[in-house]
C-alpha positions as CSV (number, residue, x, y, z in Angstrom):
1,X,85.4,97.5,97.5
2,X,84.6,100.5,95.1
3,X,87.1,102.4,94.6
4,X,88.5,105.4,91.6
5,X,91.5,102.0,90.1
6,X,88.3,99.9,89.8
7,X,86.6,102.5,88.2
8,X,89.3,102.5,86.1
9,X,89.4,99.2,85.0
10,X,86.5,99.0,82.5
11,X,83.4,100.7,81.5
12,X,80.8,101.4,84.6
13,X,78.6,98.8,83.0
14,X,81.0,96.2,83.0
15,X,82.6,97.1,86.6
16,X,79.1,97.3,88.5
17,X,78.4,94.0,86.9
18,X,81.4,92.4,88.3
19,X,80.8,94.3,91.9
20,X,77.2,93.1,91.7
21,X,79.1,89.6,91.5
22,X,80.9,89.7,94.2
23,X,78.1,91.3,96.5
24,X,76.5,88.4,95.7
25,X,79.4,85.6,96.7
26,X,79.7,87.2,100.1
27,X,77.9,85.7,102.6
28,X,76.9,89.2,104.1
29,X,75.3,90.0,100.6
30,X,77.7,92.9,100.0
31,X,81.1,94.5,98.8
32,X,83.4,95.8,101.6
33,X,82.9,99.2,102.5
34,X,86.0,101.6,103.3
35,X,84.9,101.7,106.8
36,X,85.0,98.3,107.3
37,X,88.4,98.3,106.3
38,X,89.2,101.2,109.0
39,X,87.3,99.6,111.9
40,X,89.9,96.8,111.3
41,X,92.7,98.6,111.7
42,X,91.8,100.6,114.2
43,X,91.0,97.7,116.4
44,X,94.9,96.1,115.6
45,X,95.9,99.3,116.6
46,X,94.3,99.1,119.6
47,X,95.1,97.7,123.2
48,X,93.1,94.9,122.5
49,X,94.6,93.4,119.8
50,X,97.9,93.9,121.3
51,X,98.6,89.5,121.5
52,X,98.0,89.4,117.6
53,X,101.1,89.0,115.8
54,X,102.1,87.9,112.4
55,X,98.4,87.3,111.3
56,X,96.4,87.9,108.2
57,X,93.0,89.7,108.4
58,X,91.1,89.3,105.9
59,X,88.1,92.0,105.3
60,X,86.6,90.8,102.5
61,X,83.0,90.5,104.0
62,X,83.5,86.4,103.2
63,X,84.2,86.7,99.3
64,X,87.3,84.7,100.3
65,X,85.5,81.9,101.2
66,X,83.1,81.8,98.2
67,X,83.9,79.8,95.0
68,X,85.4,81.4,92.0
69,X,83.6,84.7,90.7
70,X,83.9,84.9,87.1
């Protein structure tokens, strides 16, 4: 996800390179969007999530699954 501590990390070249990167790893073709991140937790907040315990959910639109980005 793009955020102002990525930005941080390097020159713009260098971190949109790297963001290109993973956008291409994920198998939705894309980096994680900050409302992807609150649609999660709005639905573990809601009723319906409420037999999910102790769980990890991971929003990384698949990246986890890909191999290694360099």
């Amino acid at each position: 996800m793009r955020t102002p501590l990525n930005a941080e990390k390097g020159d713009a070249e260098f971190v949109e390179a790297y963001a290109r990167r993973f956008a291409a790893a994920s198998p939705l073709g894309r980096l994680v969007e900050p409302a992807d991140i609150a649609h999660a937790v709005a639905f573990l907040l809601s009723a319906r999530a409420g037999a999910i315990t102790g769980e990890t959910l991971h929003v990384t639109a698949g990246t986890h699954l890909a191999p290694h980005i360099p």
